[in-house]
SEGU-310951 format. One record per atom (N, C-alpha, C): x, y, z; residue in one letter. Coordinates in steps of 0.1 Angstrom, whole numbers, plus 5000, padded with zeros to 4 digits. Example, Ala and Ser with C-alpha at 12.3 -4.5 7.8 and 13.67 -1.06 7.14 Angstrom:
<recs>
513249435078A 512349555078A 513249675078A 512849785071S 513749895071S 512950005079S 
</recs>
This chain:
<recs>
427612798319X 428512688315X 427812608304X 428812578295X 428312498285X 429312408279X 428212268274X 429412198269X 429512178253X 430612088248X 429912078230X 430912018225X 430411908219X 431811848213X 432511918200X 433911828202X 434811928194X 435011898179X 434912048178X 435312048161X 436112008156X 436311998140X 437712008135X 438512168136X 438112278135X 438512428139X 439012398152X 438312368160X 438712348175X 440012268176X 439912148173X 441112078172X 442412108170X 442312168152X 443312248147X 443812348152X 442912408166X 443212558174X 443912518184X 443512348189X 444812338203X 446512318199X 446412318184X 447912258186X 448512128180X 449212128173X 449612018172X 449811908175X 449211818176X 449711658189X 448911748204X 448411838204X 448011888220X 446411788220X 445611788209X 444611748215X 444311588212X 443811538225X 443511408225X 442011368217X 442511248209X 441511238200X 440611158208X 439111198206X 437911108210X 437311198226X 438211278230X 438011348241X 437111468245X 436511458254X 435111538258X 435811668258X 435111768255X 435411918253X 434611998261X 434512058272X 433612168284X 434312278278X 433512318276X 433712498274X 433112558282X 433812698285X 433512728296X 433412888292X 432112978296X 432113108292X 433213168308X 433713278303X 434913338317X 433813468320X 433813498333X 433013648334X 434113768337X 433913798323X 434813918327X 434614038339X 436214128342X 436014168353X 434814308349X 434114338360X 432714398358X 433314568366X 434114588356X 434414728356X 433414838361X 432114818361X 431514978366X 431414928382X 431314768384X 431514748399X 432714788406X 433714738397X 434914808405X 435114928411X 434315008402X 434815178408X 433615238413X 432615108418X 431115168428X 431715208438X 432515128445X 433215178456X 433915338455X 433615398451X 434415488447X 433715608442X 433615738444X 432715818442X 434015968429X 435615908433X 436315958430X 436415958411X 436616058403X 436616048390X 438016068385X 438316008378X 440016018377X 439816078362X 440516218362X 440816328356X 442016278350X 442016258332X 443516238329X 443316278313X 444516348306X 444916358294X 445516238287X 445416248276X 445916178263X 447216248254X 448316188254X 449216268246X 449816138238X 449216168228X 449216138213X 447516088212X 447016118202X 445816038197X 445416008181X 446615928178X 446615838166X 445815718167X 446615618159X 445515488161X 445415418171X 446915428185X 446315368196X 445415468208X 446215568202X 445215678213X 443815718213X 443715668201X 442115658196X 441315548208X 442015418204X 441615318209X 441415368225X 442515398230X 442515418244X 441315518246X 441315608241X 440015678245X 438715618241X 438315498232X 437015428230X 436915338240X 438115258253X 437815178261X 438115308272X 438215368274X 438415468285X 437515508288X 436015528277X 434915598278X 433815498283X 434215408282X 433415278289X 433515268306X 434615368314X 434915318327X 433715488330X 432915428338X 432215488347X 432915638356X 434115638360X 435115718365X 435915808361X 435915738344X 437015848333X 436215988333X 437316078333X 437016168324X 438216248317X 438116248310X 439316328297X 439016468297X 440216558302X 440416678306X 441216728289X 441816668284X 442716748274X 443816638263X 443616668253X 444916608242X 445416648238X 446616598233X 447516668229X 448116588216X 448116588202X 449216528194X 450216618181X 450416618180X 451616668166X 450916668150X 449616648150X 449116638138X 447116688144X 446816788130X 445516838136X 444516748133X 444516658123X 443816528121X 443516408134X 444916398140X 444916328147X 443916398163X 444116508159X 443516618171X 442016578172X 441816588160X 440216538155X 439816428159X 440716348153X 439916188157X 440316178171X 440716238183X 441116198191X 439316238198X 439016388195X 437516438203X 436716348197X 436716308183X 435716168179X 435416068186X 437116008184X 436515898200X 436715928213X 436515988219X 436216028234X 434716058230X 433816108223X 432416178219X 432316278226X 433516368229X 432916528234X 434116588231X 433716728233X 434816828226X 435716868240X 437016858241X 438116898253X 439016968245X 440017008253X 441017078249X 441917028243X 442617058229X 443417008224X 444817078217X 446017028213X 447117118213X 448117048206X 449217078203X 450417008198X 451216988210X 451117058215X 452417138229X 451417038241X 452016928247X 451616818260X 452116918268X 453116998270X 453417068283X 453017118290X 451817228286X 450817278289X 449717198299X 449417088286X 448516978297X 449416918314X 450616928312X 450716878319X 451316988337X 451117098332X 450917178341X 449917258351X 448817188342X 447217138353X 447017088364X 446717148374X 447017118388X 445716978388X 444816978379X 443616898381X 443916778373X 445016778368X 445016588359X 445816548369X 444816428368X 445616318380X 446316188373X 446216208358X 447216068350X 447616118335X 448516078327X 448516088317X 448915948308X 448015948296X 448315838290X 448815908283X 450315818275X 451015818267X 451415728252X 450815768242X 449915698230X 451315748217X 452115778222X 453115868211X 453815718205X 454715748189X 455615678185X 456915638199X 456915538198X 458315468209X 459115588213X 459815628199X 461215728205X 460615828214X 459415858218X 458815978222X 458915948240X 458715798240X 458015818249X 458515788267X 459815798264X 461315828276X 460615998276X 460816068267X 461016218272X 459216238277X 458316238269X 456916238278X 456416168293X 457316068290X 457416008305X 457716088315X 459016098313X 459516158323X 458916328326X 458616368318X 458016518319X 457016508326X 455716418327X 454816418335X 455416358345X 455916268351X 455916228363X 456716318371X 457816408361X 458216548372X 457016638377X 456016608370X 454716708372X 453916658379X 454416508387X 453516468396X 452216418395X 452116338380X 451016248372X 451816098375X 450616048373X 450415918372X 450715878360X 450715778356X 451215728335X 450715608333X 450215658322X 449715498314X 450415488299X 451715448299X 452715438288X 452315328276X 451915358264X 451815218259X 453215178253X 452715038250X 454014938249X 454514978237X 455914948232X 456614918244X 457015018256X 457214988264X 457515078275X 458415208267X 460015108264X 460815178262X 461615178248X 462215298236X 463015258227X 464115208228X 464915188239X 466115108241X 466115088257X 467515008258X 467414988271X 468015098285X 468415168274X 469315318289X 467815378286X 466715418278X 465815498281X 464615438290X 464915248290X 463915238301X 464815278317X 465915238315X 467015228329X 466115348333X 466215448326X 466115618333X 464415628335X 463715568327X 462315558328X 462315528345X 462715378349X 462215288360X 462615378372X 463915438369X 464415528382X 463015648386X 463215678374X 462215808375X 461215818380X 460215698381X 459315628386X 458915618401X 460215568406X 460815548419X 461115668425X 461615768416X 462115898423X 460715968428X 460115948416X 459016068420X 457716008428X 457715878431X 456715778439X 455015808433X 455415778419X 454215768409X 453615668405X 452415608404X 452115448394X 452315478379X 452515398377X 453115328363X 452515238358X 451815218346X 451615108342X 452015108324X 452315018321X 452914988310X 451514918302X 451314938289X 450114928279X 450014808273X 450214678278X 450014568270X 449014528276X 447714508273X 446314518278X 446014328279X 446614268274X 446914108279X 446914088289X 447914128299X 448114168312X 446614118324X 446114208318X 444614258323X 443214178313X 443814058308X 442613978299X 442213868309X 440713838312X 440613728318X 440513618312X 441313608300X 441813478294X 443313448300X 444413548299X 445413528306X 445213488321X 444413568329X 444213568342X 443713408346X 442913368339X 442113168336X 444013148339X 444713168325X 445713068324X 446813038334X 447313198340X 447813208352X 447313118364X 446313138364X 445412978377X 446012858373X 445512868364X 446112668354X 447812638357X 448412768353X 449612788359X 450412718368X 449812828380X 450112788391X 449512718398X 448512648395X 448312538401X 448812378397X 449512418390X 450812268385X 449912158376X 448712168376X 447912118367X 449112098352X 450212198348X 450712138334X 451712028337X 451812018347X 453311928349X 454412058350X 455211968349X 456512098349X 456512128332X 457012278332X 456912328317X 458212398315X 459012328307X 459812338302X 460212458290X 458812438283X 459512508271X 457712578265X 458112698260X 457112798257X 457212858240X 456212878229X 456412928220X 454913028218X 455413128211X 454113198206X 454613218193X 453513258188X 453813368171X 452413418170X 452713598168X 451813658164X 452213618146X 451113588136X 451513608122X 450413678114X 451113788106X 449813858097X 450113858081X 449013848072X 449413868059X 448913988051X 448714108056X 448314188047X 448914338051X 448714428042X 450014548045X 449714668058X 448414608065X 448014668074X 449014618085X 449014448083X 449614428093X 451114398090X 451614498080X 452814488082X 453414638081X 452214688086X 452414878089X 452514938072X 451814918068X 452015008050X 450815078054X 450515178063X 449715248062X 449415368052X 447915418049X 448015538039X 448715648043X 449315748031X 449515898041X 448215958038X 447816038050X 447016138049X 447016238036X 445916278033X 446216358019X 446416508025X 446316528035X 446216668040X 448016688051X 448516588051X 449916558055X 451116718052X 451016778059X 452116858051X 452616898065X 454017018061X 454617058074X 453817128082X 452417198072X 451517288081X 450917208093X 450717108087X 449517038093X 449816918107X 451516908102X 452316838112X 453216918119X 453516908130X 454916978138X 455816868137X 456316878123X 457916758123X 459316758130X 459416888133X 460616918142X 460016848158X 459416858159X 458816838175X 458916678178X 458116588163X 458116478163X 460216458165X 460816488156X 462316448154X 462616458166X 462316518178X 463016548193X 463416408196X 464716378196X 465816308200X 466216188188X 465716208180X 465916128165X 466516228161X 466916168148X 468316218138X 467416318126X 468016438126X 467416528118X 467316508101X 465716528098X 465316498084X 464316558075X 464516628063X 463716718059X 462016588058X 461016718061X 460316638061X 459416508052X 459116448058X 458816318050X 457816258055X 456316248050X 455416188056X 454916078058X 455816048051X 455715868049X 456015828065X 457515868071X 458315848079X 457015878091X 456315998093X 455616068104X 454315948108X 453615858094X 452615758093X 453215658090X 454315598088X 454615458088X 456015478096X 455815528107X 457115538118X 457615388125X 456515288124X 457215178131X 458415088121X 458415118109X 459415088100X 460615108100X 460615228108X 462215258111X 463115238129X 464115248122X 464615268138X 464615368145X 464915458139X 464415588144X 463215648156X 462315568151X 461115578158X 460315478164X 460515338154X 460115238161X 460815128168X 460315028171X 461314878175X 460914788169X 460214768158X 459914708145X 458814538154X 459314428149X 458414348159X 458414298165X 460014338171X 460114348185X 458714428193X 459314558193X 458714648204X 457014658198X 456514598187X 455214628184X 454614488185X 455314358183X 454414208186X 455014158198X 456014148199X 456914008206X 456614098220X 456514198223X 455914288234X 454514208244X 453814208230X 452414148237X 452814038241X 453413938234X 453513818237X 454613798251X 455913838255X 456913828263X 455913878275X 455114008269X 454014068288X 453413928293X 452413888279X 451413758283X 452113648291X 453513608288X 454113508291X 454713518306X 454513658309X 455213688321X 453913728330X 452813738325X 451913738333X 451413608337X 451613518328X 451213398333X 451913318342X 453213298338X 454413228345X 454813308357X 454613408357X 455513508369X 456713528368X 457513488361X 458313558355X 458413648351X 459413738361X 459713918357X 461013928359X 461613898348X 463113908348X 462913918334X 464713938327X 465313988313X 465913818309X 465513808299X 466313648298X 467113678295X 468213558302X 469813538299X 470313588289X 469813518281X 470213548262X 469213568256X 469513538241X 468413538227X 469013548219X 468713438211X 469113458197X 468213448188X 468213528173X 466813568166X 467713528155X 466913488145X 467313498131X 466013538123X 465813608110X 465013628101X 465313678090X 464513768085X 465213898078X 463813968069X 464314018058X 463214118050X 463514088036X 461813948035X 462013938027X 460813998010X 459614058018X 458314078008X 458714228009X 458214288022X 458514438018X 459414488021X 460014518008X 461314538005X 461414758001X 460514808009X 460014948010X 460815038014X 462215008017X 462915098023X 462915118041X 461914998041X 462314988060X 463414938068X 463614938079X 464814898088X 464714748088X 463214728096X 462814628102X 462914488094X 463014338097X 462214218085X 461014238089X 460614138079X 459314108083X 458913958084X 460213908088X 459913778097X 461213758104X 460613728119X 461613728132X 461113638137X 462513518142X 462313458152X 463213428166X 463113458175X 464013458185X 463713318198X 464713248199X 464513158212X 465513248222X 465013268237X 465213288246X 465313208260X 466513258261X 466513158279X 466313248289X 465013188296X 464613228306X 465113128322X 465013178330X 464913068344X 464412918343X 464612828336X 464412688338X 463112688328X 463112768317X 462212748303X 462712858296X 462812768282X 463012858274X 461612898260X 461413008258X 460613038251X 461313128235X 460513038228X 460613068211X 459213148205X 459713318199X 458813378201X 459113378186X 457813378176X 457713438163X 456713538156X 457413618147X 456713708139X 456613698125X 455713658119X 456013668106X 454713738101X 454813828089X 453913938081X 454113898071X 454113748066X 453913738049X 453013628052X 452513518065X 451413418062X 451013448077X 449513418073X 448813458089X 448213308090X 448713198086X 448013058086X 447713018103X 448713058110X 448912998123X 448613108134X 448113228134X 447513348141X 448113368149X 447313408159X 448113448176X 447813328183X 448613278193X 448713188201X 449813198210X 449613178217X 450613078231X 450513008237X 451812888234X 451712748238X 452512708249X 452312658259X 452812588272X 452412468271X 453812368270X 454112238270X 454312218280X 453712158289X 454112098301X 454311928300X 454611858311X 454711728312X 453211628318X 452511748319X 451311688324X 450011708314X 450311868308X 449011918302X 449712018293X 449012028283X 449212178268X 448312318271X 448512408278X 448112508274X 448012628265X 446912608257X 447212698247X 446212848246X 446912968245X 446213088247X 445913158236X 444513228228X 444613258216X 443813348220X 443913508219X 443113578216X 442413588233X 441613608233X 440213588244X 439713448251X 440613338245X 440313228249X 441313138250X 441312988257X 442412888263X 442112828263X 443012698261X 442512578262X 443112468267X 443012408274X 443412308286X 443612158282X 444612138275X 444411988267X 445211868283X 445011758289X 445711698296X 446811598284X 447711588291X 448611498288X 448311308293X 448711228282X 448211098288X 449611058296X 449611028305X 451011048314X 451110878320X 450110798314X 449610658323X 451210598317X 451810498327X 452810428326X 452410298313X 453210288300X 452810168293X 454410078292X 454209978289X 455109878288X 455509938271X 457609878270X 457709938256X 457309848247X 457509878234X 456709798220X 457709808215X 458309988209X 458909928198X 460609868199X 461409868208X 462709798210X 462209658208X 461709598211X 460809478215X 460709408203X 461009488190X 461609418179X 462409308171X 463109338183X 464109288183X 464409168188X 463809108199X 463609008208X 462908898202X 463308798211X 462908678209X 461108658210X 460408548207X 459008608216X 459208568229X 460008468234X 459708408245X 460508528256X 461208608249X 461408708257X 460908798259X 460408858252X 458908998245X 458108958260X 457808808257X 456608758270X 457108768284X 458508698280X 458708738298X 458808868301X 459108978291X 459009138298X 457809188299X 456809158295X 455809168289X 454609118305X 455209008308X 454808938321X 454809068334X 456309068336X 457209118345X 456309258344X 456309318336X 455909468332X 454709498341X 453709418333X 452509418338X 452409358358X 453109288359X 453509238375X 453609328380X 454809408375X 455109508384X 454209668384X 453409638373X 452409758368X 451009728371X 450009718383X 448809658385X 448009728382X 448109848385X 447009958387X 446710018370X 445210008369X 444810028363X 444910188352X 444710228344X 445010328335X 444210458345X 444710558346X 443810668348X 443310728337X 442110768336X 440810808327X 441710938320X 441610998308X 441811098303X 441211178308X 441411348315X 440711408319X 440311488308X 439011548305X 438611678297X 439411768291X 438811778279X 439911898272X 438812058280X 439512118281X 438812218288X 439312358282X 438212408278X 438112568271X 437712678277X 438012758282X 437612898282X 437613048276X 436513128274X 436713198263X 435813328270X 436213408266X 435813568274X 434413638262X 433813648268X 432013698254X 433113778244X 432413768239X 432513838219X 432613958218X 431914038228X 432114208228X 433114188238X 433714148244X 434614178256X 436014278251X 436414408260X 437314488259X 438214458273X 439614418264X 440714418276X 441414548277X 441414608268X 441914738269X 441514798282X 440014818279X 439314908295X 439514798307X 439314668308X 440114618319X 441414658322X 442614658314X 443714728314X 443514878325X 442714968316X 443115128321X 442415098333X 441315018335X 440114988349X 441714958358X 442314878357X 443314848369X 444114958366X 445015058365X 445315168362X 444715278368X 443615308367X 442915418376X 442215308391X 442515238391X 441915178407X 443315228416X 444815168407X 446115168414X 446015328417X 445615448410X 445915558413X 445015568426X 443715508431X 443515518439X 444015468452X 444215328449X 444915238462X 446415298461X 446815328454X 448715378455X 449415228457X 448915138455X 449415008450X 449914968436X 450914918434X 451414878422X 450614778411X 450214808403X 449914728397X 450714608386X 450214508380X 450814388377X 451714408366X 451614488354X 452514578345X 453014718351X 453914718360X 454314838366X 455214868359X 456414968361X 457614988355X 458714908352X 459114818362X 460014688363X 459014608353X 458114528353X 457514418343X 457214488333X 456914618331X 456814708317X 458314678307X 459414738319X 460614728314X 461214578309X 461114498318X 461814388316X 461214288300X 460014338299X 459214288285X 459714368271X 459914508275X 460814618265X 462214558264X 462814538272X 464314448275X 464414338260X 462914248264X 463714158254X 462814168243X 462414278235X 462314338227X 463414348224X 464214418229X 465714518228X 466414348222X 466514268234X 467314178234X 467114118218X 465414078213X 465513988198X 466214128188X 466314288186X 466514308180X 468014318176X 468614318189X 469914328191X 470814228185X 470314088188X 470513978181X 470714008166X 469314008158X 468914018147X 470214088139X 470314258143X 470914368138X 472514338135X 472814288149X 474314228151X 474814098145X 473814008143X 474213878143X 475313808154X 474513828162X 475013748177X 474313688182X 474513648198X 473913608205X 473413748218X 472413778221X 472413888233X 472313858246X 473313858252X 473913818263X 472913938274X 472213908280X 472014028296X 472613978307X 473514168308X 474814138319X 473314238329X 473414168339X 472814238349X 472914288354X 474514298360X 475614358369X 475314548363X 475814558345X 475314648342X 474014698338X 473214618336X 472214628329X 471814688314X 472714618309X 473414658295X 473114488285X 472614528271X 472614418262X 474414338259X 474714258259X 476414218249X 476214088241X 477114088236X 477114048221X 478113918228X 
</recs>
């Protein structure tokens, strides 16, 4: 534990009006969860494939290789490059293929992570869990809302764990905030905003094409399975989140992470009522579906939360803010911060204007008469922040392969996977239509 007074960076990080000026600042290092402890108890090695190993299935296999228990039996993607970098990052040579089918007819994998473009990943889903695997889907769960409906059933049919890929979930910065939470320390909290914001063409998906990109080198028919048929186009195969076709633009790629984080902290696992989003497309003008600035407020159970994306200014980063009536919590990255609210009873000033003085004094009397007790102290602004190398990803898969052992649910199951894909669905639906998106629950259907 350490303490340190606060910066101006610091300041500017809690928020607007969140931080109390002149106020003591504790920082607090968080110990993250100690993953090779987790699975000492355990002599069992959980055997699982990768199907897709692009840029996130890369990833997944660099924090995968960190759990003591992993081991990677087989990959599979649609592109031989991607084949490549997939044995790079795991650091050893497995089996690899275009065709997941195969992998998934292995009497010896006991899970499959699923790393494919959105529209893919209803039909991979379901294909392994008729084969009697476990799933690690990344986010969003689902491309619409009848492919998660069928997803969540399937789940349930085949009495498989499930975990849905927003690695927040599983951060012990979120896990800090969830305590703060629920332990009513904010007051009641009314009202919630985040915005992920980026300014450069990485983070607005302009990726390069590969120079080796061709039909040889890709299976584009295979990718098209259940999308609308198109001579090939490489652009489309490496900048897939641009379209609808294949992606959910910043819905299903930002507002994802942010709607999981907000539901892991609050407890909140439900589809909000409504949403309404306005934005549009206004820098890259590239021939994509998507804007590149969204914003949607949503009503949730007794708070409502205002989520934003914007890809033309990164001034204001990642964050999430919880306004409470007692305290500000704000979540950024790997770290949080605990501002208190000054809540002490004061006598009014400015109506008081208005008045006479000999009146001002007699309220002024009275006020304080009836007000004896003295000010309570400002409490601490309070910070916590997870070490500098810390990976939430492998905390993520770490709870993922424990659940395959205990056959317990874990905290992004299918239902909280889904319900975070939902209002994805919900800001885009808004957006597209120019409505409001009503969730009828009866059906379980978006309306306008």
């Amino acid at each position: 534990m350490m303490s340190s007074s606060m910066t101006r960076r610091d300041f500017v990080r809690l928020g607007a009006g969140a931080a109390v000026a002149g106020a003591a600042v504790k920082t607090t290092l968080l110990e993250p969860a100690a993953m090779a402890a987790q699975m000492a108890a355990s002599d069992r090695k959980i055997r699982f494939v990768s199907i897709g190993t692009g840029i996130r299935g890369c990833d997944l296999l660099r924090s995968a290789r960190k759990l003591p228990n992993a081991v990677l039996v087989g990959t599979a993607d649609l592109y031989d490059m991607h084949q490549k970098a997939g044995i790079e990052a795991w650091g050893a040579e497995v089996p690899t293929s275009r065709d997941y089918r195969a992998l998934l007819d292995r009497k010896d994998v006991d899970a499959v992570f699923v790393a494919t473009s959105d529209h893919l990943h209803r039909r991979v889903v379901l294909d392994a869990l008729a084969a009697g695997k476990d799933v690690y889907c990344e986010k969003p769960m689902s491309h619409s809302v009848a492919d998660g409906i069928e997803m969540v059933a399937a789940v349930k049919a085949h009495k498989r764990i499930f975990q849905a890929g927003s690695q927040r979930v599983s951060n012990v910065a979120y896990k800090k905030a969830a305590e703060i939470y629920a332990s009513g320390r904010l007051g009641e909290v009314f009202y919630i905003e985040s915005q992920i914001d980026r300014n450069s063409i990485s983070g607005a998906w302009v990726y390069p094409i590969a120079p080796d990109a061709s039909p040889r080198t890709i299976d584009w028919d295979a990718f098209q399975r259940d999308a609308p048929k198109r001579p090939f186009d490489a652009l489309r195969f490496f900048r897939w989140r641009l379209f609808r076709d294949y992606g959910t633009g910043l819905g299903g790629d930002l507002y994802v992470h942010q709607i999981s984080g907000i539901q892991a902290i609050t407890g909140i696992n439900t589809v909000a009522s409504r949403a309404i989003t306005s934005g549009g497309l206004f820098h890259y003008k590239d021939g994509r579906d998507f804007p590149d600035l969204m914003v949607t407020l949503f009503d949730y159970p007794g708070v409502r939360v205002c989520i934003r994306c914007n890809q033309n200014n990164d001034s204001s980063g990642d964050a999430t803010i919880f306004y409470g009536s007692k305290g500000t919590l704000t979540v950024s990255g790997n770290s949080l911060t605990m501002t208190p609210q000054d809540t002490n009873p004061r006598p009014e000033g400015y109506s008081l204007n208005g008045w006479t003085a000999a009146a001002k004094q007699q309220y002024l009397d009275e006020w304080h008469r009836d007000n004896p007790a003295p000010p309570v102290p400002l409490g601490e602004v309070e910070r916590f922040s997870a070490p500098r190398d810390y990976d939430d990803t492998a905390d993520h898969i770490s709870n993922f392969f424990r659940a395959i052992e205990t056959r317990e649910h874990v905290l992004e199951d299918e239902v909280f996977g889904n319900n975070a894909a939902n209002a994805c669905h919900q800001a885009n639906y808004s957006y597209f239509h120019h409505t409001v998106a009503n969730w009828d629950a009866a059906t379980k259907t978006i309306k306008g």
